[in-house]
C-alpha positions as CSV (number, residue, x, y, z in Angstrom):
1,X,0.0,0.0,0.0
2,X,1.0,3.3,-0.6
3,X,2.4,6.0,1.9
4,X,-0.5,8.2,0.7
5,X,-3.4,5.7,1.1
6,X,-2.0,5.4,5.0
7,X,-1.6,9.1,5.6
8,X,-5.3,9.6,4.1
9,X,-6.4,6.5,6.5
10,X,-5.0,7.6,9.6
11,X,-6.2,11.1,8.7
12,X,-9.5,9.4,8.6
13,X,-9.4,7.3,11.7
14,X,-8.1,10.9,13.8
15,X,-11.3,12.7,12.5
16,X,-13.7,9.6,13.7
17,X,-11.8,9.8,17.2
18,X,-12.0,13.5,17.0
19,X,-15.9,13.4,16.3
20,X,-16.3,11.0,19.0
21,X,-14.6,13.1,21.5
22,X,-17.1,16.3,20.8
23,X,-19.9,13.9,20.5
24,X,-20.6,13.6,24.7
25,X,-19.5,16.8,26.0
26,X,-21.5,19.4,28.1
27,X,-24.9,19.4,28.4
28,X,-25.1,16.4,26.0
29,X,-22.9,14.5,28.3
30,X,-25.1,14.7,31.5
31,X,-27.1,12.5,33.2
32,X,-30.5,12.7,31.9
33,X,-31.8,13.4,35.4
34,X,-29.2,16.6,35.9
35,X,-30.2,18.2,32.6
36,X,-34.2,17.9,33.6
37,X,-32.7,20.0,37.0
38,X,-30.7,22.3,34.8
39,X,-33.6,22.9,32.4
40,X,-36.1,23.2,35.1
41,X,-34.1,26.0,36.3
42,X,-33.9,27.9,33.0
43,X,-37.7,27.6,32.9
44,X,-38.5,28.7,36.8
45,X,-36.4,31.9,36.0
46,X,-38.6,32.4,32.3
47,X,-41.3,32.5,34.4
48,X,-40.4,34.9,36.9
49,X,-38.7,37.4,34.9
50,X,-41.6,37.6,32.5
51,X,-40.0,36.2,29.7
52,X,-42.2,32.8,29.3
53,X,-45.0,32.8,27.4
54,X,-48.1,31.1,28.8
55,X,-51.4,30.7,26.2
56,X,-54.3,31.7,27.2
57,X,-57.5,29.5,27.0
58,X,-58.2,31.1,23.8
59,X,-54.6,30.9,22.2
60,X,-54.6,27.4,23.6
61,X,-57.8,26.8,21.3
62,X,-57.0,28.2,18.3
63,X,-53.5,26.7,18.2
64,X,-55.5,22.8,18.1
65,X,-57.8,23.9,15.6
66,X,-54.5,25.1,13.5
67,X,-52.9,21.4,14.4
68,X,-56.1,19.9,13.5
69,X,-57.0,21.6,10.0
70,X,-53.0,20.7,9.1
71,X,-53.8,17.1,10.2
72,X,-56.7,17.0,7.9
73,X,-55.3,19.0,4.8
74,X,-52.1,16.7,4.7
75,X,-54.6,13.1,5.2
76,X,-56.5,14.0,1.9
């Protein structure tokens, strides 16, 4: 085999290991249990600055006749 058909293949196998490295870090990395806590967080503190939105009966309503008449359209 040639020098260059090695060099491209260990060039190749570095970039795999190199994708598998990034693949689990941070957030992705957590226990599933610790990132629920984390996110619960980020949603207590929406909620009491003001920042989260929360629909109204009526907004609530329309949005599920919106789903629903998609729904429909796209079975015909």
């Amino acid at each position: 085999m040639s020098s260059t058909y090695e060099e491209a293949l260990a060039a190749d196998e570095s970039s795999v290991s190199a994708t598998r490295s990034r693949a689990m870090r941070g957030f992705a990395a957590m226990d599933p249990q610790k990132q629920r806590e984390i996110a619960s967080l980020g949603g207590r503190a929406a909620h009491q600055s003001g920042h989260a939105h929360q629909f109204t009966p009526e907004e609530a309503r329309a949005a599920g006749r919106k789903r629903h008449q998609k729904n429909l359209a796209s079975a015909v």
